[in-house]
C-alpha positions, 0 to 999 in steps of 0.5 A, spaced: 476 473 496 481 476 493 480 478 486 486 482 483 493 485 484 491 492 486 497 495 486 505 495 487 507 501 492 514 503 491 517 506 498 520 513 496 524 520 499 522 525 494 515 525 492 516 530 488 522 528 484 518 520 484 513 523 480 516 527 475 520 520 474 514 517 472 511 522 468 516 525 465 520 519 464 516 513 463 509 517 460 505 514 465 498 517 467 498 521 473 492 519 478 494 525 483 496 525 491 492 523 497 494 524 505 492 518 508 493 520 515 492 514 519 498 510 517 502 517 516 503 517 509 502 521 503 501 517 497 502 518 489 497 513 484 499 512 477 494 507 474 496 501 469 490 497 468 489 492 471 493 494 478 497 500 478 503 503 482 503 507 488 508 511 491 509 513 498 513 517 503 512 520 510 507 524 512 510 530 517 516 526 516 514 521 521 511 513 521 513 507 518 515 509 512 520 513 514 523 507 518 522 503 511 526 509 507 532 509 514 534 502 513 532 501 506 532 508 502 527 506 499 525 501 494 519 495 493 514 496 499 509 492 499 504 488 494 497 489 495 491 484 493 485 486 492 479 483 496 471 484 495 471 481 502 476 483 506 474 481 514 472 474 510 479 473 508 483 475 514 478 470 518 480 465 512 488 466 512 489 467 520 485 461 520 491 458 515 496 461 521 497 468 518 499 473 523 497 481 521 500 488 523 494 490 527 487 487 529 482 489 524 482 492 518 483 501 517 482 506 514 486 506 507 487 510 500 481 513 496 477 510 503 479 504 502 479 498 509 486 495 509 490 490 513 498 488 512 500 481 513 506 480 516 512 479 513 515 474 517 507 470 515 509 471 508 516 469 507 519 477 507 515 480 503 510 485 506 502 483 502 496 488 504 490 486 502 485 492 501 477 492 499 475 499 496 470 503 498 465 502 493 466 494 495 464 495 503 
């Protein structure tokens, strides 16, 4: 069932520039950065109880995201639904006719299992639905 907003993750160019922005700018708190390897993505958490923001760049320059910052330039990427059970939830909602960006769940941030919606199911927005490790 999907139990909160997780977080607002925001597509970005410079990583280094987006974080001082937060920072410094907005004084909010910084969770750190991780390398999420299998969707090519370096990603910057800045919490705000109870969801939180997440910057993504490219890793290596490659990926979706670099593809998102070519078209776009950056901006408002996804949404991200939390869920405590995340194989029911997408067995539930492509039952419902939602179509996915890949078969199952993968490897997220902070070794969380993630699958995207596909826009086109959610009229143009990009949702993911996540279930934190502590939670599979």
């Amino acid at each position: 069932m999907i139990t909160a907003l997780d977080h607002i993750a925001i597509a970005v160019p410079d990583l280094d520039a987006a974080i001082k922005r937060f920072m410094e700018d907005f004084g909010l708190p910084f969770e750190g950065t991780e390398d999420v390897v299998s969707a090519k993505t370096k990603t910057a958490f800045f919490p705000l109880p109870p969801t939180q923001i997440e910057l993504v760049t490219p890793l290596n320059g490659e990926g979706p995201i670099a593809g998102y910052l070519e078209k776009k330039g950056g901006g408002i990427h996804h949404l991200c639904f939390r869920s405590d059970d995340i194989e029911a939830d997408v067995e539930r909602l492509a039952a419902k006719g939602y179509q996915f960006i890949g078969d199952t769940p993968t490897p997220g941030a902070h070794g969380a299992k993630v699958i995207f919606i596909h826009p086109k199911s959610c009229g143009g927005v990009l949702i993911e639905i996540n279930q934190p490790a502590e939670e599979h």
